[in-house]
N, C-alpha and C positions, 0 to 999 in steps of 0.2 A: 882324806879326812873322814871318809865313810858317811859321808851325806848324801846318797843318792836320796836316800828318801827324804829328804828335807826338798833336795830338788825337784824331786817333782811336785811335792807340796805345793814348792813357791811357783814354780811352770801353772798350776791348778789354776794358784791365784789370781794370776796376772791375764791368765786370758779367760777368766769371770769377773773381774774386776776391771779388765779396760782390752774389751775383746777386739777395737778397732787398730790395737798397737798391734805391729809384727815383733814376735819373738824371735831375736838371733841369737840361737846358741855356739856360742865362743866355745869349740871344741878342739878346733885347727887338727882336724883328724887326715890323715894318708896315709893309706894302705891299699892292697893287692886286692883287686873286685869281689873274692867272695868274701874276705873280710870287711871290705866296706860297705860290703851288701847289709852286714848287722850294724855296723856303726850307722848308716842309714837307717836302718829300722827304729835302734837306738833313737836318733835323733826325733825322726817325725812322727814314729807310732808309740815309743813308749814317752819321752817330754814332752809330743806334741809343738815342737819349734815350729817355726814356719821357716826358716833358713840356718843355715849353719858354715861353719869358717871350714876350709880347708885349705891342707896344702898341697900343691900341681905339682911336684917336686917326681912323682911317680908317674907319670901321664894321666892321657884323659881315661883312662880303664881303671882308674880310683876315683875319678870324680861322675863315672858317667851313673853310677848307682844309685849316686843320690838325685839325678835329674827323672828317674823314672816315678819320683813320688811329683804328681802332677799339682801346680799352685807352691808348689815346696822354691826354693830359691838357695842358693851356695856360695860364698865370697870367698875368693882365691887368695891366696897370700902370692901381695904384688912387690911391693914395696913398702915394706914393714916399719914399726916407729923405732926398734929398736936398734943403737948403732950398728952392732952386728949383723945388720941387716946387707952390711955394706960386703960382708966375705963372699955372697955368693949371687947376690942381687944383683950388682952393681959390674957383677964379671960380663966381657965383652964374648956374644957367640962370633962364630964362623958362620954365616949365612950368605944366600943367594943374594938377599936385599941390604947386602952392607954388612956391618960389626953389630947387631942393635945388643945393647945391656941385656942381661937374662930378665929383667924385669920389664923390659921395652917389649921384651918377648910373648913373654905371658900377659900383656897389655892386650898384645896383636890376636892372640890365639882365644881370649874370651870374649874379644868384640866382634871376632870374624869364626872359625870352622869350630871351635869346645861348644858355643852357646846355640845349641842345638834348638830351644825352643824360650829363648828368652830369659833362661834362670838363673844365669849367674851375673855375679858382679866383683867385683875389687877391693881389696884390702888396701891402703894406700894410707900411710903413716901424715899424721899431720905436722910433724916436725921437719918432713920434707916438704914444703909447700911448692919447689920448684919442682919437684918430682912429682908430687897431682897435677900442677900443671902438665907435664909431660904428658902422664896418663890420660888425662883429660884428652891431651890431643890424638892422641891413639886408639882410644875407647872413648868416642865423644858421646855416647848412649847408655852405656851400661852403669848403673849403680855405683857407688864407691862408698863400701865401709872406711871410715874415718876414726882412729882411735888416736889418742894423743893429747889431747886437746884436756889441761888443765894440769894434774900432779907432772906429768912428762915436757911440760912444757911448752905443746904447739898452741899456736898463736890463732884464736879464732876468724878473726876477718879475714885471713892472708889464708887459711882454710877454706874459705866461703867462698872469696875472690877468684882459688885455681880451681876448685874443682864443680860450684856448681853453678849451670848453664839455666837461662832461661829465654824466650821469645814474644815478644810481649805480654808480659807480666804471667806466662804459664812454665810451669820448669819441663825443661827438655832433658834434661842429665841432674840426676838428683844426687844427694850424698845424704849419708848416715853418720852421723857425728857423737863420737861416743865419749862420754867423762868417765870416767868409772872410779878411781881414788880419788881424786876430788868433793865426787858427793859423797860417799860412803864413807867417807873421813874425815867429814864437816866439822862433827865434834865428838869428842870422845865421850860426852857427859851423857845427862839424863836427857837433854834435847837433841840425840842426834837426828830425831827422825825430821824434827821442824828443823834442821840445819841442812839437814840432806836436801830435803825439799827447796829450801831457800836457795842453794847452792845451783839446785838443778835447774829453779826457774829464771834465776841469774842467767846462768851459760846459755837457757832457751834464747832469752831476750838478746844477749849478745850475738848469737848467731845470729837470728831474723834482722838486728840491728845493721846485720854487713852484706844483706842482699842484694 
């Protein structure tokens, strides 16, 4: 669409406007280290993100790039919202430790030897809730980006329920729960902004409802 500069515009806003939120920029980038090295650059020097999506589908020599920008954070594409998710996620490997799913996989390898200092976390589709469960159990520490939740159809408590953990009343294993056509398509009219808003404080309220 040729809106980089609009984007960084709105990047400006948002973290002078509510500089305690983290920005996650949905970019779902993979490629070969020194091309990721710019997409990296890309992401936290010229947007300014504070984390960004990618895909492991190339190893950890496209994702280790972006773990050198220190405080920065990265979510892996685990198990995805979309059906198709199901062609190569959901394929069983040959492993020492059994048959696990290629997403079982990528569960094991951001909770244990990729997350090298803490920075990454999980993409994990809310339409699969049995599937954050799983993750959940594999990766019971790490973050989970949650997208799904409203035009796609995932179900917010049964969201809430698999994937986030607490220990008396403090969270141990948090999740990121994302709307995004939903509020952005509140209304087509002259009130979309106070629709948007209303939509978004809705979904808040429903999640914290199913803690």
């Amino acid at each position: 669409h040729g809106a980089e500069s609009q984007l960084e515009k709105l990047m400006e806003h948002m973290r002078r406007a509510a500089p305690h939120v983290p920005i996650i920029l949905d970019a779902k980038r993979g490629d070969i280290g020194s091309t990721a090295e710019q997409y990296a650059k890309e992401a936290f020097e010229r947007y300014g993100a504070d984390a960004v999506t990618l895909s492991p589908f190339m190893g950890f020599d496209s994702v280790a790039p972006y773990l050198k920008y220190h405080g920065k954070g990265a979510f892996l594409l685990c198990r995805t919202s979309n059906p198709g998710g199901d062609d190569l996620q959901s394929q069983r490997l040959a492993s020492v430790d059994g048959q696990p799913l290629l997403y079982e996989h990528i569960a094991r390898l951001v909770q244990g030897p990729w997350n090298l200092n803490g920075q990454l976390g999980l993409v994990v589709g809310a339409t699969y809730p049995a599937e954050i469960e799983r993750v959940r159990a594999l990766a019971p520490t790490v973050p989970l980006l949650i997208p799904g939740v409203g035009a796609q159809g995932g179900d917010a408590a049964a969201t809430v329920k698999a994937g986030w953990r607490s220990v008396n009343g403090e969270t141990v294993a948090s999740i990121v729960v994302n709307s995004s056509r939903a509020i952005l398509y509140a209304s087509s009219g002259a009130d979309f902004a106070a629709a948007a808003r209303a939509e978004a404080l809705r979904t808040r309220e429903l999640l914290n409802a199913s803690r």
